[in-house]
C-alpha positions in Angstrom: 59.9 78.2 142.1 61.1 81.2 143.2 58.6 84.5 143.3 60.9 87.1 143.8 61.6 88.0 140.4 57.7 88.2 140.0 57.1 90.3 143.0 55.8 93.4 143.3 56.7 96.3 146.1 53.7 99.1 146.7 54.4 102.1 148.4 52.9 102.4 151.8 52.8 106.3 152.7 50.8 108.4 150.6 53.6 111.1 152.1 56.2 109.6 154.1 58.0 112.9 154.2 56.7 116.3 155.1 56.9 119.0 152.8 59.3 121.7 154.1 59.8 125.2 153.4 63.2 126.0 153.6 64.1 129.7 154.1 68.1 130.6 153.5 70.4 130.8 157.1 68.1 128.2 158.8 69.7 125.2 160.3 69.7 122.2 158.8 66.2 120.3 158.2 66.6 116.5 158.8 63.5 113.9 158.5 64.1 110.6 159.0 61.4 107.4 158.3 61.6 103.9 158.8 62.5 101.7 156.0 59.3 99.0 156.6 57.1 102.0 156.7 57.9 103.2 152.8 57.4 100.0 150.9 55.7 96.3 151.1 57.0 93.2 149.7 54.2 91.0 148.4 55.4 87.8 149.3 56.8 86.8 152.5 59.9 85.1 151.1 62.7 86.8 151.7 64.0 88.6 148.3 66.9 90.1 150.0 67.3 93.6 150.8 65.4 96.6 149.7 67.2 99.7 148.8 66.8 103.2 147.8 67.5 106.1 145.5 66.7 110.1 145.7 66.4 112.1 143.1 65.1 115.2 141.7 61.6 115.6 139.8 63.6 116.2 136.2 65.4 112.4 137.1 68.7 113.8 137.9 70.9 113.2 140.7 70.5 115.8 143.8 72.4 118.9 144.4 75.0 117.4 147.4 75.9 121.1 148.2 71.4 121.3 148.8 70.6 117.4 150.4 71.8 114.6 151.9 70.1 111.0 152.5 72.7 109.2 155.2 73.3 106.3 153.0 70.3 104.9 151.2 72.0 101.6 150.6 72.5 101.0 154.1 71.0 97.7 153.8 71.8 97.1 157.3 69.9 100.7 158.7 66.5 100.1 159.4 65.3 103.9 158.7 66.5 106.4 156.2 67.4 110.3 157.2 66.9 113.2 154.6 68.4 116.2 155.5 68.3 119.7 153.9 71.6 121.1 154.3 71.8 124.8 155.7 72.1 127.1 153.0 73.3 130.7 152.7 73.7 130.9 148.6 71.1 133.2 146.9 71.6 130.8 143.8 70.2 127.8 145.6 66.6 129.2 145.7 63.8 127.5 144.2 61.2 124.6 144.0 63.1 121.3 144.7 60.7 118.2 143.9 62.2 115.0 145.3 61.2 111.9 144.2 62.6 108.6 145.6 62.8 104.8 143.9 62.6 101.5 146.2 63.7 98.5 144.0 65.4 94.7 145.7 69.1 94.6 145.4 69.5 91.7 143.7 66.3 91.8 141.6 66.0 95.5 140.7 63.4 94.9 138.4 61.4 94.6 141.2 60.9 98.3 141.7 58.7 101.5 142.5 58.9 104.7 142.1 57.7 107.3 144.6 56.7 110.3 145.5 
């Protein structure tokens, strides 16, 4: 019988990434975090890979002119980057509340949502 449609994933940071305060005309902000350290697979079968979507607090898609995340579907990349893209727009102030979702690719009911 196979458990990975069963399985369950738990989130294994409280705050994997750091909250940042972005003020306009700095550089670029880019944090990066391993892929094993954001979620658990409870079963030790392999379910296949594990991938990832961002987006904002209201569940729509991020600004691209505001973030990046190098390719969350990378299933072959071992850590994930976000990066906050340098800004000089007066329009692009604000709170920005990111939320991500770790689900298996080929059984994406098996899915969390995060933080």
């Amino acid at each position: 019988m196979n458990p990975c449609p069963r399985s369950y994933l738990s989130n294994l940071l409280e705050t994997p990434f750091n909250d940042v305060i972005y003020l306009l005309g700095e550089v670029e902000n880019m944090q990066e975090v391993a892929k094993q350290d954001l979620v658990a697979l409870d079963t030790k079968v392999n379910c296949g890979p594990i991938i990832f979507e961002f987006y904002s607090d209201s569940n729509t898609a991020l600004d691209s002119d505001l973030f990046v995340v190098t390719d969350p579907e990378d299933i072959d990349s071992e850590t994930l980057m976000f990066l906050v893209l340098s800004q000089e727009d007066q329009n692009s102030r604000g709170e920005y509340l990111i939320r991500y979702r770790a689900q298996l690719q080929e059984y994406p009911d098996v899915s969390v949502d995060l933080a």
